[in-house]
Gaussian input, Z-matrix of N, CA and C with variables (Angstrom, degrees):
# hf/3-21g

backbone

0 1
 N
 C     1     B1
 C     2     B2     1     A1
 N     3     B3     2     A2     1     D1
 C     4     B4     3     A3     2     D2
 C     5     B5     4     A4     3     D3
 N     6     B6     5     A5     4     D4
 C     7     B7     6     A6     5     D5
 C     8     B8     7     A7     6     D6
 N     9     B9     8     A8     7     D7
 C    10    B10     9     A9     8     D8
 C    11    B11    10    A10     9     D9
 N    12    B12    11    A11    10    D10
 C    13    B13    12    A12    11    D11
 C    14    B14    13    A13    12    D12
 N    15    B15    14    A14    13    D13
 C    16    B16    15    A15    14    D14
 C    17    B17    16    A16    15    D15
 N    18    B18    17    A17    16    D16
 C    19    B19    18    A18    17    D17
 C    20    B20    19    A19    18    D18
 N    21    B21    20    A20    19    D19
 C    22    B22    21    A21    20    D20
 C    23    B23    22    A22    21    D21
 N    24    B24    23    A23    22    D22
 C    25    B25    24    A24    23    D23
 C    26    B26    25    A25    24    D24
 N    27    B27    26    A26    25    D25
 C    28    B28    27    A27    26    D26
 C    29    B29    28    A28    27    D27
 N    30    B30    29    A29    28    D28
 C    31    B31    30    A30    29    D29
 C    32    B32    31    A31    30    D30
 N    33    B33    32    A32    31    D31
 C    34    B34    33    A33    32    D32
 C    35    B35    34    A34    33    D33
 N    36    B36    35    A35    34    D34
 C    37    B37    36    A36    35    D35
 C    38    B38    37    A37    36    D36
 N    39    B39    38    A38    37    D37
 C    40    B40    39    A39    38    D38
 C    41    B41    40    A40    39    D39
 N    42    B42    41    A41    40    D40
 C    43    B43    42    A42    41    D41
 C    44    B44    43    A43    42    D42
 N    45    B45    44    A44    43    D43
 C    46    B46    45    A45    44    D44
 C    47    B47    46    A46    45    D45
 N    48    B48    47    A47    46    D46
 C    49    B49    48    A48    47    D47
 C    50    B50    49    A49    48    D48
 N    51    B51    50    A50    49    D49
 C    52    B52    51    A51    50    D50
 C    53    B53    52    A52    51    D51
 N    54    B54    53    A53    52    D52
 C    55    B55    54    A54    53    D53
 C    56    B56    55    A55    54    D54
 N    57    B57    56    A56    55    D55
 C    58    B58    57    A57    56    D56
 C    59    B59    58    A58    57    D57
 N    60    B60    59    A59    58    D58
 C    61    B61    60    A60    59    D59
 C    62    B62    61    A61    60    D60
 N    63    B63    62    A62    61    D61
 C    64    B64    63    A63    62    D62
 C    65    B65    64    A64    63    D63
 N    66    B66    65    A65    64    D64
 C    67    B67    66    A66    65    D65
 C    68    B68    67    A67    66    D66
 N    69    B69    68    A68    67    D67
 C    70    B70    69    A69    68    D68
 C    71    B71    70    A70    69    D69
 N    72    B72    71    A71    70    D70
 C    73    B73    72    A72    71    D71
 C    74    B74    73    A73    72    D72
 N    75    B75    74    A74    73    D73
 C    76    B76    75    A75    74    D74
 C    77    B77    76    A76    75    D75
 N    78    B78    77    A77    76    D76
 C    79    B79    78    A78    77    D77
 C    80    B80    79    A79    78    D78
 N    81    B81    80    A80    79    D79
 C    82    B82    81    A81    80    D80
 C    83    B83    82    A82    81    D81
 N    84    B84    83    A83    82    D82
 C    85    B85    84    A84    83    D83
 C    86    B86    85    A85    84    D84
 N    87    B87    86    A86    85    D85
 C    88    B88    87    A87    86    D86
 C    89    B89    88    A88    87    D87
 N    90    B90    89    A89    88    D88
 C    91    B91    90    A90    89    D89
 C    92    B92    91    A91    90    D90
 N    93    B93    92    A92    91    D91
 C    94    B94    93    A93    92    D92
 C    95    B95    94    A94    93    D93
 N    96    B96    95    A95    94    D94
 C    97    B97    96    A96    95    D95
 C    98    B98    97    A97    96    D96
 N    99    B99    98    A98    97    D97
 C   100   B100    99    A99    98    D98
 C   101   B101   100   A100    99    D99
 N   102   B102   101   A101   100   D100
 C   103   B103   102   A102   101   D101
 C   104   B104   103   A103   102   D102
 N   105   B105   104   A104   103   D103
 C   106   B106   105   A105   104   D104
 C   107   B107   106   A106   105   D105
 N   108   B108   107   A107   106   D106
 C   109   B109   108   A108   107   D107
 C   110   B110   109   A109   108   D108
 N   111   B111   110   A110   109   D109
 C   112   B112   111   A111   110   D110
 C   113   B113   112   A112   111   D111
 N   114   B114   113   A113   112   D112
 C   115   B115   114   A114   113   D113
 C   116   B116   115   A115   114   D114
 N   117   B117   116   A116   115   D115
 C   118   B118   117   A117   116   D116
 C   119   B119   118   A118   117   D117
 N   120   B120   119   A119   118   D118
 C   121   B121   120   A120   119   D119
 C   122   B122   121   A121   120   D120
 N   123   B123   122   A122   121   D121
 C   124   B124   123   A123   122   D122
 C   125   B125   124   A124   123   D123
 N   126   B126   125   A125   124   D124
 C   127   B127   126   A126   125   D125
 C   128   B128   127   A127   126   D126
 N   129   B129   128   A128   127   D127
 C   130   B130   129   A129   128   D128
 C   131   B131   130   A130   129   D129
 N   132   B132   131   A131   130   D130
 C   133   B133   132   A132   131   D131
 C   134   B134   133   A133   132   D132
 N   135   B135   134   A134   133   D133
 C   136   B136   135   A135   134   D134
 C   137   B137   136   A136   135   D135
 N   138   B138   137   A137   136   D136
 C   139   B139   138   A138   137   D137
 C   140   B140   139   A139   138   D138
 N   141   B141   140   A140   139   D139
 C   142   B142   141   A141   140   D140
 C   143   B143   142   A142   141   D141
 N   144   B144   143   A143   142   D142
 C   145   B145   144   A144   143   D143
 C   146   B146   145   A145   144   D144
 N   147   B147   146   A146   145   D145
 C   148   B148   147   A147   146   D146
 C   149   B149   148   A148   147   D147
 N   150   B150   149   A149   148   D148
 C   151   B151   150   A150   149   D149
 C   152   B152   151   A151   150   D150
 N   153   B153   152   A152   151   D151
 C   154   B154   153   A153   152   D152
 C   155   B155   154   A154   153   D153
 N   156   B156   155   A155   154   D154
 C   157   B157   156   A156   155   D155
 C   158   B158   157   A157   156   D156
 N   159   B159   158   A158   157   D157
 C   160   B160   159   A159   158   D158
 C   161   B161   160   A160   159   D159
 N   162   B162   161   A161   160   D160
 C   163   B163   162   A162   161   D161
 C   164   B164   163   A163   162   D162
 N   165   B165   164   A164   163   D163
 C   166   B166   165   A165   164   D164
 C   167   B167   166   A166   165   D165
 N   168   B168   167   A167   166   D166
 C   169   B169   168   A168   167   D167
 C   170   B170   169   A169   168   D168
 N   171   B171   170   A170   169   D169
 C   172   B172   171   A171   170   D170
 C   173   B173   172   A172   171   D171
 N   174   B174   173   A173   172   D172
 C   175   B175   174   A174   173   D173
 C   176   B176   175   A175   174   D174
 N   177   B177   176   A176   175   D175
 C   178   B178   177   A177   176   D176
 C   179   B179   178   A178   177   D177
 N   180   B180   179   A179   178   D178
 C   181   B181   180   A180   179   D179
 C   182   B182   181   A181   180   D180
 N   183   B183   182   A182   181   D181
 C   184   B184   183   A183   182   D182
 C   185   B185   184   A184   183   D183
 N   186   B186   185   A185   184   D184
 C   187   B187   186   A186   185   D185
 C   188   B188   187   A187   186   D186
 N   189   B189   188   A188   187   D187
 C   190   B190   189   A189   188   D188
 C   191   B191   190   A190   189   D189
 N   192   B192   191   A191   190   D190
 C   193   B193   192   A192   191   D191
 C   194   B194   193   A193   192   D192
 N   195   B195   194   A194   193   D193
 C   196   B196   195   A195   194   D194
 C   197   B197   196   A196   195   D195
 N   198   B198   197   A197   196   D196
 C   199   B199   198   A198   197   D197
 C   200   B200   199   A199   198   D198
 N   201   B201   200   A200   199   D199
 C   202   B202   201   A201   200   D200
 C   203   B203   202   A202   201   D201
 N   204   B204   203   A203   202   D202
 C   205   B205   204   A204   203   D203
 C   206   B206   205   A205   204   D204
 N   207   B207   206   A206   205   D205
 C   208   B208   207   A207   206   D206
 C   209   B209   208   A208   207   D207
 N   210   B210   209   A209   208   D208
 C   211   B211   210   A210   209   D209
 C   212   B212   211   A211   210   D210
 N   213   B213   212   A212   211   D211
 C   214   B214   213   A213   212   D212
 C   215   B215   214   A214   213   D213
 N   216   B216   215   A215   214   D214
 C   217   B217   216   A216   215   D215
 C   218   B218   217   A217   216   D216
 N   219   B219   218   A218   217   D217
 C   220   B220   219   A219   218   D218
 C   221   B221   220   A220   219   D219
 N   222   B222   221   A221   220   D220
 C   223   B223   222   A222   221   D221
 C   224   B224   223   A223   222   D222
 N   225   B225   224   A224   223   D223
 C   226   B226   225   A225   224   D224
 C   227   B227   226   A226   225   D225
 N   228   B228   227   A227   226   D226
 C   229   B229   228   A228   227   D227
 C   230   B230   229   A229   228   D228
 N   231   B231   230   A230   229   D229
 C   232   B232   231   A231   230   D230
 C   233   B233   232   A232   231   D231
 N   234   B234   233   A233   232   D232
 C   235   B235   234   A234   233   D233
 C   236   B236   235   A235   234   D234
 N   237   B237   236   A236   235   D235
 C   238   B238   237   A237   236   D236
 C   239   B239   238   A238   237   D237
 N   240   B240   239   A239   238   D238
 C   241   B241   240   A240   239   D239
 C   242   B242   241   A241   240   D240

   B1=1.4415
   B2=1.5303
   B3=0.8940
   B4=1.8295
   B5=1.5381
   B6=1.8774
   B7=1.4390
   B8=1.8784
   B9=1.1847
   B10=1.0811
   B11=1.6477
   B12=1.0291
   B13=1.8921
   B14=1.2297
   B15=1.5314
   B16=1.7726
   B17=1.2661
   B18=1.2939
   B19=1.0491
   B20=2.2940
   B21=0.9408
   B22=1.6790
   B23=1.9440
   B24=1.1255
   B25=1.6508
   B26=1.0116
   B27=1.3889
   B28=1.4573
   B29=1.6119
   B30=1.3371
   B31=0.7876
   B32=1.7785
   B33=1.5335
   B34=1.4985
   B35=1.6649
   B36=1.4307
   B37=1.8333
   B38=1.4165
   B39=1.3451
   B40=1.4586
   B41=1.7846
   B42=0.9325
   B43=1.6475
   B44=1.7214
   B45=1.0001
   B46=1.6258
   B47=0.9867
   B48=1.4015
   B49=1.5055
   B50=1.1441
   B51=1.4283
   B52=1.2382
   B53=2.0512
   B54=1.3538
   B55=1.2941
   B56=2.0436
   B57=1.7193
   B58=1.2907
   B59=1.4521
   B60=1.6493
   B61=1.4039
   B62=1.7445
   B63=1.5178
   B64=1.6932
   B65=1.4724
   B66=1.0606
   B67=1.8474
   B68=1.4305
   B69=1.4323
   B70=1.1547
   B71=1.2972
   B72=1.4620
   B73=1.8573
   B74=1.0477
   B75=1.4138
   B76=1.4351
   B77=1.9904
   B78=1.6358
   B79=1.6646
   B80=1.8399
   B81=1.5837
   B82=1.1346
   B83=2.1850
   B84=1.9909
   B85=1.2897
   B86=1.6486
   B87=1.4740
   B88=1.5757
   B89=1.2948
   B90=1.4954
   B91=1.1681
   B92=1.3834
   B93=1.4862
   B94=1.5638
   B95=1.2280
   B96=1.6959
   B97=1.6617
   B98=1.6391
   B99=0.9875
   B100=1.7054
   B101=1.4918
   B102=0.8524
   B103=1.1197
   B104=1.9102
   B105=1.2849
   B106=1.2181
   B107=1.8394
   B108=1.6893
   B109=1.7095
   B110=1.5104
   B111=1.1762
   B112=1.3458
   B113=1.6016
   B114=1.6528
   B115=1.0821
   B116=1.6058
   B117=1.5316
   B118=1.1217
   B119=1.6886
   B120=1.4491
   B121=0.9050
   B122=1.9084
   B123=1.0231
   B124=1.5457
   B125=1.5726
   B126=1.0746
   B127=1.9089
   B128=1.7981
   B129=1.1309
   B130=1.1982
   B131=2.0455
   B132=1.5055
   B133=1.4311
   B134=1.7500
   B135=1.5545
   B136=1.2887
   B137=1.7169
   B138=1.4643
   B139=1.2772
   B140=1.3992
   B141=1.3870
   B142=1.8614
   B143=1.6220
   B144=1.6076
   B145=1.6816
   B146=2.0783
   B147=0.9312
   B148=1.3464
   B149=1.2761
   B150=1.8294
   B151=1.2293
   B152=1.5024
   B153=1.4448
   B154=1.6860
   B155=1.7484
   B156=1.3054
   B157=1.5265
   B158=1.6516
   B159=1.1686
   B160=1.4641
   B161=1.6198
   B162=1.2936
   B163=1.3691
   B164=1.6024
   B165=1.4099
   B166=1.2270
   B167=1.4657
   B168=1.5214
   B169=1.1504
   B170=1.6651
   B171=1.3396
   B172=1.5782
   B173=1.3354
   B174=1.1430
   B175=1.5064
   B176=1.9408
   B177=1.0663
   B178=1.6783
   B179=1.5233
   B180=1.6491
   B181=1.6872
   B182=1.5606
   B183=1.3604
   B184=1.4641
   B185=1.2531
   B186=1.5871
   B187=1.2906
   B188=1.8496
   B189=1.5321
   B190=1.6431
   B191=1.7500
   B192=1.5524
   B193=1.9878
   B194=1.4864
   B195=1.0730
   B196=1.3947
   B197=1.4835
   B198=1.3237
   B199=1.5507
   B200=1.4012
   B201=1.2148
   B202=1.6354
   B203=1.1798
   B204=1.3076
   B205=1.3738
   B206=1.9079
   B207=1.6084
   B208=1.5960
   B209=2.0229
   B210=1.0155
   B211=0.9562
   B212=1.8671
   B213=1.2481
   B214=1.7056
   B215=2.0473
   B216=1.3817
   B217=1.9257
   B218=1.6021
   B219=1.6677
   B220=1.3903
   B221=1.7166
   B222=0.8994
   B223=1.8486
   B224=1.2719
   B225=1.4548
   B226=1.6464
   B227=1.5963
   B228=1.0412
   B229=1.5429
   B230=1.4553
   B231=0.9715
   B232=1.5869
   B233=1.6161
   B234=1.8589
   B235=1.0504
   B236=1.4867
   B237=1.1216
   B238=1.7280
   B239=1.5410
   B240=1.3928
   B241=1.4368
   B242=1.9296
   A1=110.42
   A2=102.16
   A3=126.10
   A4=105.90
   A5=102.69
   A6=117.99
   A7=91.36
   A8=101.74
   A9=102.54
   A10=103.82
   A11=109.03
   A12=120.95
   A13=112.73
   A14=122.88
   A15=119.54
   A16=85.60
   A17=102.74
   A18=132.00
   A19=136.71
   A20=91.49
   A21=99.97
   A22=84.66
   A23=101.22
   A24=119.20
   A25=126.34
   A26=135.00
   A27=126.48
   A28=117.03
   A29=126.79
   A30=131.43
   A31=114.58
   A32=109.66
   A33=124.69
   A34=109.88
   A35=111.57
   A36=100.32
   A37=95.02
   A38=92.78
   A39=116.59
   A40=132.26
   A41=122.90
   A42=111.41
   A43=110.01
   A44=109.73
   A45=108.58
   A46=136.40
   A47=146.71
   A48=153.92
   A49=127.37
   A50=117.41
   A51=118.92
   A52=97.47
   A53=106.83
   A54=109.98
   A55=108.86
   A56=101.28
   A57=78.24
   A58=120.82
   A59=106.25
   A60=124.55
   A61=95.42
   A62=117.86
   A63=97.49
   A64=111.03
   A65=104.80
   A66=113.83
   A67=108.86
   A68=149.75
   A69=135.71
   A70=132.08
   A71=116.25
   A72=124.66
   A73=121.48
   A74=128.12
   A75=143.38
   A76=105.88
   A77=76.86
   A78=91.45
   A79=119.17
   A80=108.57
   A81=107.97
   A82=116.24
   A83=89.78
   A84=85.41
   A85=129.02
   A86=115.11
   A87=118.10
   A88=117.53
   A89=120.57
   A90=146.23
   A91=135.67
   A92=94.41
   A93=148.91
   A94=99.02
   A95=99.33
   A96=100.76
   A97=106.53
   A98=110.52
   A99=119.93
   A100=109.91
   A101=131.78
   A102=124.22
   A103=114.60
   A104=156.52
   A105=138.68
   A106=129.64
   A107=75.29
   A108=91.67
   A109=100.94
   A110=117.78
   A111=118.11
   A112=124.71
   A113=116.76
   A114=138.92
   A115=95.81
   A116=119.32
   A117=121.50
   A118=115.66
   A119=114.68
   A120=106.32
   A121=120.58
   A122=115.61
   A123=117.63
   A124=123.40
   A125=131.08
   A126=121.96
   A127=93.87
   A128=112.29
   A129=115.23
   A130=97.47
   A131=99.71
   A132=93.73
   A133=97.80
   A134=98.68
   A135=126.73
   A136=115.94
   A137=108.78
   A138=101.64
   A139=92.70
   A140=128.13
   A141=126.74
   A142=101.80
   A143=81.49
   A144=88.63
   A145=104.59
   A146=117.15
   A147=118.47
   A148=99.43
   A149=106.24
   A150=119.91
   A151=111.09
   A152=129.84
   A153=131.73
   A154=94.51
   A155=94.67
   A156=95.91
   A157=87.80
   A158=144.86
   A159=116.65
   A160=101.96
   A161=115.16
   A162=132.26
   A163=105.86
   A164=125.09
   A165=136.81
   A166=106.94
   A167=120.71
   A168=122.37
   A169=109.34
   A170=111.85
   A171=132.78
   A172=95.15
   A173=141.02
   A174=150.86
   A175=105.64
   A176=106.42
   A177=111.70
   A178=118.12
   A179=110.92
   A180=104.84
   A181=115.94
   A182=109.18
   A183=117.57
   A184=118.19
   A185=115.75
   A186=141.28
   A187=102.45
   A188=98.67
   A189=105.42
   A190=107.21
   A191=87.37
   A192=88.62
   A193=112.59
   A194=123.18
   A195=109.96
   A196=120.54
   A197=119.51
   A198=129.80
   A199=97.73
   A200=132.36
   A201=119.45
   A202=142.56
   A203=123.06
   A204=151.03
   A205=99.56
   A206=94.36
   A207=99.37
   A208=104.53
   A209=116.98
   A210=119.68
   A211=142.70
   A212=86.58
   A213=98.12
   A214=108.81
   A215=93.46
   A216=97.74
   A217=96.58
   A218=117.92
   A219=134.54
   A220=85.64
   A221=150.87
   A222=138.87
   A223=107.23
   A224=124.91
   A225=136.62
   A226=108.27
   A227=116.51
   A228=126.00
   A229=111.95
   A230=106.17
   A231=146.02
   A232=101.81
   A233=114.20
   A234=127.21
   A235=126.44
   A236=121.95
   A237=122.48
   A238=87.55
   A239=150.41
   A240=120.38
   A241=96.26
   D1=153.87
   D2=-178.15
   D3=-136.89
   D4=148.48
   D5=-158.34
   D6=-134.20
   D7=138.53
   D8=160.72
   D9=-127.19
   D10=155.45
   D11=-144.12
   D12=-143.10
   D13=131.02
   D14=164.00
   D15=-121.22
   D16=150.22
   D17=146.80
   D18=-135.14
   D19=145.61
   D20=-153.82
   D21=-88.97
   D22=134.27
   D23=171.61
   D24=-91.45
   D25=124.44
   D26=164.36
   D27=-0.62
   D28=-65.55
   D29=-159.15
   D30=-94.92
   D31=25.10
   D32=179.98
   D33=70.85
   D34=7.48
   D35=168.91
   D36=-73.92
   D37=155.08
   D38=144.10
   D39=-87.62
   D40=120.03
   D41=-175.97
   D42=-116.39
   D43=139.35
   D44=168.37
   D45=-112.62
   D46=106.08
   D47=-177.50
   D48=-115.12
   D49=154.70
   D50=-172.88
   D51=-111.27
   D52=156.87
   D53=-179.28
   D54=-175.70
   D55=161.97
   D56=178.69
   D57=-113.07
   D58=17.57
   D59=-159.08
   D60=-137.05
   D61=75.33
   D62=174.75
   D63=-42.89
   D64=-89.43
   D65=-167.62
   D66=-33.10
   D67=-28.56
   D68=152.57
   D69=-87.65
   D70=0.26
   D71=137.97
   D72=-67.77
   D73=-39.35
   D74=-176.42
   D75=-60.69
   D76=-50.69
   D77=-178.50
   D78=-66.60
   D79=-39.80
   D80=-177.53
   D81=-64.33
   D82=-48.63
   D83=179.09
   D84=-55.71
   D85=-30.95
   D86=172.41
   D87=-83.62
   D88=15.77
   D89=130.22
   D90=-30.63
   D91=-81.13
   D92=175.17
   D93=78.57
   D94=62.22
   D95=163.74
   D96=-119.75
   D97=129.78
   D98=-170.25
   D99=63.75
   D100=53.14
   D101=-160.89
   D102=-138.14
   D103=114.43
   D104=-173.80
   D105=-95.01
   D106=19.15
   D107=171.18
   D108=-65.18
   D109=154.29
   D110=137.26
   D111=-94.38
   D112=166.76
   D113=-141.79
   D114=-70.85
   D115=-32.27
   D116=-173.30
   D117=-87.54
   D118=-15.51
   D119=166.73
   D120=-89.78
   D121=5.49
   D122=172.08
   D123=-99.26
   D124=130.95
   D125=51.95
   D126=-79.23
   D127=166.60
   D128=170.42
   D129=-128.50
   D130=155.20
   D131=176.73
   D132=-151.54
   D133=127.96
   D134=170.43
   D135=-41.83
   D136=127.83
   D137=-165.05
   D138=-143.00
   D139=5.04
   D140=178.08
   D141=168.54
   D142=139.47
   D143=179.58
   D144=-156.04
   D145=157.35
   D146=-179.82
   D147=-151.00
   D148=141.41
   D149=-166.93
   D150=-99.33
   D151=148.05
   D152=-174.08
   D153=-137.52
   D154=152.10
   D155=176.53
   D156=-107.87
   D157=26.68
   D158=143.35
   D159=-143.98
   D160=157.37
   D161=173.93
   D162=-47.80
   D163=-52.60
   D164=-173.93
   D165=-50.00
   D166=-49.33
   D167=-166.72
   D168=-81.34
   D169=-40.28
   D170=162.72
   D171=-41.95
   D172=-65.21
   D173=-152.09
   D174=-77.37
   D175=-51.33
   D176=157.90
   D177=-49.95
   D178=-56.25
   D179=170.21
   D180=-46.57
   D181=-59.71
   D182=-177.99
   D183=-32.01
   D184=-67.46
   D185=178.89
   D186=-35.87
   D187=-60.31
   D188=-172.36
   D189=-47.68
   D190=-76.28
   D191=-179.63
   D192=-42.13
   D193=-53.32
   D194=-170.35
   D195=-66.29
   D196=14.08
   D197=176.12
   D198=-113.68
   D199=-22.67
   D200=153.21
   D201=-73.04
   D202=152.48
   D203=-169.45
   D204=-59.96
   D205=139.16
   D206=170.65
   D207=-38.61
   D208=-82.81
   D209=162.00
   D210=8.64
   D211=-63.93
   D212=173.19
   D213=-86.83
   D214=-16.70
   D215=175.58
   D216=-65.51
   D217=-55.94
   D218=-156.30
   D219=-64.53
   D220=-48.77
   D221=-170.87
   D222=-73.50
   D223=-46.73
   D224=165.34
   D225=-45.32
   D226=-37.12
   D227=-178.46
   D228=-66.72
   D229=-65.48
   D230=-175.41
   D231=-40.97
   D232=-69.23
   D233=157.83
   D234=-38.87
   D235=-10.46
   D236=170.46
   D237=-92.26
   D238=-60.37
   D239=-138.25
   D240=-94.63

């Protein structure tokens, strides 16, 4: 399985990643190990994720959200709780 993931930044970004382990992406970035947050934008905290059984398809979600507007993340978000 594959995750595609937002997460909300200290500093109110949104970021999107793909991974196949949330809780130890989650864990590494508030880390700031592998990660291209900067220091000021962390802790970071998980706020939406959807599961793919292949990377390819994970990798297409990613691609999509991250070509949207603050805006259309905040309804995508919203729609998980």
């Amino acid at each position: 399985m594959h995750f595609v993931y937002i997460v909300k930044c200290n500093n109110g970004k949104y970021y999107t990643g793909i991974t196949w382990n949330i809780k130890k992406r989650i864990g590494e970035h508030n880390a700031g190990i592998k990660t291209p947050l900067r220091k000021s934008e962390l802790p970071v905290e998980l706020v939406y994720w959807e599961e793919f059984n292949t990377i390819f398809q994970a990798a297409k979600r990613e691609k999509e959200i991250k070509g949207w507007r603050r805006e259309k993340k905040e309804i995508l978000i919203k729609s998980l709780h």
